[in-house]
C-alpha positions as CSV (number, residue, x, y, z in Angstrom):
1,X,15.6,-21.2,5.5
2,X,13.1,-24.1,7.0
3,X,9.1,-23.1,7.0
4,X,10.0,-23.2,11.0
5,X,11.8,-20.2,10.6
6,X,9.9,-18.4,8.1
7,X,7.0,-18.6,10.5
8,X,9.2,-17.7,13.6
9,X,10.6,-14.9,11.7
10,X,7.0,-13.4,10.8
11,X,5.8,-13.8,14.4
12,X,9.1,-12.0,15.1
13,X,8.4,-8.8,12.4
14,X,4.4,-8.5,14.1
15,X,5.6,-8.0,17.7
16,X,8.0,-5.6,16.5
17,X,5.6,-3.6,15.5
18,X,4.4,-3.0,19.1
19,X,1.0,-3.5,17.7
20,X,0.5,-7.7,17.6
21,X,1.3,-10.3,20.0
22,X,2.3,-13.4,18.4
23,X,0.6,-16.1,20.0
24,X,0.9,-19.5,17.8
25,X,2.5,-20.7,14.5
26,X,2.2,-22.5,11.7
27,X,3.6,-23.6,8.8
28,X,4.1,-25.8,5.8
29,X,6.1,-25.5,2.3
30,X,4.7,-22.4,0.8
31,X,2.6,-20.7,3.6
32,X,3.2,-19.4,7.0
33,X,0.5,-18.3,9.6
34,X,0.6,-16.6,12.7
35,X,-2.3,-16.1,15.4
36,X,-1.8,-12.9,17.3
37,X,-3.6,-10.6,19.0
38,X,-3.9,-6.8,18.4
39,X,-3.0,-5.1,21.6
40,X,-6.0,-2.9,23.4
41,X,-6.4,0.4,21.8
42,X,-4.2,-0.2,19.1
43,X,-6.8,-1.2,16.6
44,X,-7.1,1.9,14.2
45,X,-3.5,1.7,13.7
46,X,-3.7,-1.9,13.2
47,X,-6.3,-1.5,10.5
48,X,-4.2,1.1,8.2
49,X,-1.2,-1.1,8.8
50,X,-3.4,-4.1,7.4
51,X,-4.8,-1.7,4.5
52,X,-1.1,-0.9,3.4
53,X,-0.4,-5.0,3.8
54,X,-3.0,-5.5,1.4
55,X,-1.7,-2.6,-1.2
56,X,1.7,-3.5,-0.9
57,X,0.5,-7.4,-2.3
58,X,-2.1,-5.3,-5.1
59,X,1.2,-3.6,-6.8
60,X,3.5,-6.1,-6.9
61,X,5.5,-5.6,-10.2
62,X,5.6,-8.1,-12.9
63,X,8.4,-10.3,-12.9
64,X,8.4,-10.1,-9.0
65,X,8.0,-13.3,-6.9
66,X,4.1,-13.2,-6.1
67,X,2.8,-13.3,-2.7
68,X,-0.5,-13.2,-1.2
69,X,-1.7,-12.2,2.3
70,X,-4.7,-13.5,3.9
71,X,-5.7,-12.0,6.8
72,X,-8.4,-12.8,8.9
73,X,-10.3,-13.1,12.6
74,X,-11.0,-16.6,14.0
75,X,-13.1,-16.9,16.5
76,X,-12.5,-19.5,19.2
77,X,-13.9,-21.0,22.7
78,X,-11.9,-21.1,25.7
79,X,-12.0,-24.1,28.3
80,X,-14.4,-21.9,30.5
81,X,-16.4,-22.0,27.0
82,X,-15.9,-18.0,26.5
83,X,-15.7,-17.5,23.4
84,X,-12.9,-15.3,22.0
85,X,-11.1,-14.1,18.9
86,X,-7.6,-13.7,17.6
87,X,-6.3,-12.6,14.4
88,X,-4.5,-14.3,11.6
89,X,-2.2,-13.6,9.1
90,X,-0.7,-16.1,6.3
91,X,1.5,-15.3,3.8
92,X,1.5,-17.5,0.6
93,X,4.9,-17.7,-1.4
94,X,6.7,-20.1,-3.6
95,X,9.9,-17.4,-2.3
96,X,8.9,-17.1,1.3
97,X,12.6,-15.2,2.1
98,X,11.3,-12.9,-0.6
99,X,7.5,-12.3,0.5
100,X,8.6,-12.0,3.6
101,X,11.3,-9.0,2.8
102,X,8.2,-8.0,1.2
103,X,6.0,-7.8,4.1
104,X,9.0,-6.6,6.7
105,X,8.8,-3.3,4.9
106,X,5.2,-2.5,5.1
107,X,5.3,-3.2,8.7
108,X,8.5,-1.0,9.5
109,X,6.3,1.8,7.6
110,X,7.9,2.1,4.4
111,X,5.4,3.9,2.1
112,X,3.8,1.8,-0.6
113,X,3.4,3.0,-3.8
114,X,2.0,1.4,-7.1
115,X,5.0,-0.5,-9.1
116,X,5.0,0.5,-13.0
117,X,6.3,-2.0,-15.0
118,X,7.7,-1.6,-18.7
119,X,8.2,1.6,-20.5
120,X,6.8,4.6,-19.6
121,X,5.7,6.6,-22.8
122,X,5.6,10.3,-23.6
123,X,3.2,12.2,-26.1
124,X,2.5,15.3,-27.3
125,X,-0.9,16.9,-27.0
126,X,-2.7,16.7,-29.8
127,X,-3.7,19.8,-31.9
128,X,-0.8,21.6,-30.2
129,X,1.8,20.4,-32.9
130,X,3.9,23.7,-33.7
131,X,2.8,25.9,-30.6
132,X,5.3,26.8,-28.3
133,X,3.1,27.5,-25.6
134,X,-0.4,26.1,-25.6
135,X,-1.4,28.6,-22.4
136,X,-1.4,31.9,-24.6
137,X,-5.2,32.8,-24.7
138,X,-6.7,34.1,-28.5
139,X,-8.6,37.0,-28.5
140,X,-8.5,38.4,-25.7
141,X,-10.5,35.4,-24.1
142,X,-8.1,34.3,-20.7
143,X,-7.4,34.7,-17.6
144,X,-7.8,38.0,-15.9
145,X,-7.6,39.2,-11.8
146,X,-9.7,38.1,-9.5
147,X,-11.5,41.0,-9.6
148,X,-13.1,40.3,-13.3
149,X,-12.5,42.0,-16.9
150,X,-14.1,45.2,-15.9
151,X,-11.8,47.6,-15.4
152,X,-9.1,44.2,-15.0
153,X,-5.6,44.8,-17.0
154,X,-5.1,41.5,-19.0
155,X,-2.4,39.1,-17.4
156,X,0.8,38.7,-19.5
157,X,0.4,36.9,-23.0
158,X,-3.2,38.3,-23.3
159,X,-2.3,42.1,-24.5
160,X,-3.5,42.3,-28.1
């Protein structure tokens, strides 16, 4: 797919979103950009769909083709010389198909999570080798009703 497309295709996924209104494009090899506006009164949701851009490009996994989102708010004068702003959003990629996959998600709403990478690992606690059940209080120190030890019958595992 050209850098044409990749930019028409991101200017495509932000108006989806009912949220942005593409106004300009631009492209070259490894980057597109688009200038958009954030329609009125839709800026809170704007912001925590930007936060969750952001995430989504902090916990990428290893191995995974990078991308990197740059978002920012040019300011610009009119030809009545008011001065206005707009938003933009460029997406850096040597795999723009892939960044932008990437980015599609987050702005359908799919929930971003951290990305482990490599083996998880499981130990034991240590000191608790041999005990079947490390919750079983020792004399008679534990956890008793609400109501305190006086006059409290001890809960189970804590009769002597």
């Amino acid at each position: 797919m050209s850098s044409q497309n990749h930019a028409a295709r991101l200017a495509h996924m932000l108006n989806s979103t009912s949220l942005a209104q593409a106004v300009n494009q631009m492209f070259r090899e490894d980057q597109v950009s688009v200038l958009f506006r954030v329609r009125q009164g839709s800026e809170a949701s704007w912001n925590t769909l930007m936060k969750s851009l952001l995430r989504a490009e902090k916990y990428q996994i290893e191995g995974t083709p990078k991308w990197k989102a740059d978002i920012s708010k040019p300011y610009m004068l009119k030809d009545n010389d008011t001065m206005v702003f707009g938003w933009r959003i460029s997406i850096h990629s040597p795999d723009m198909s892939a960044a932008l996959d990437a980015v599609n998600a987050v702005l359908k709403g799919e929930p971003v999570t951290p990305q482990l990478g490599g083996e998880i690992m499981e130990m034991p606690f240590s000191g608790m080798e041999g005990k079947s059940d490390r919750n079983v209080p020792k004399n008679r120190k534990g956890v008793y009703l609400v109501e305190g030890k006086k006059g409290a019958h001890p809960l189970k595992g804590d009769e002597p």
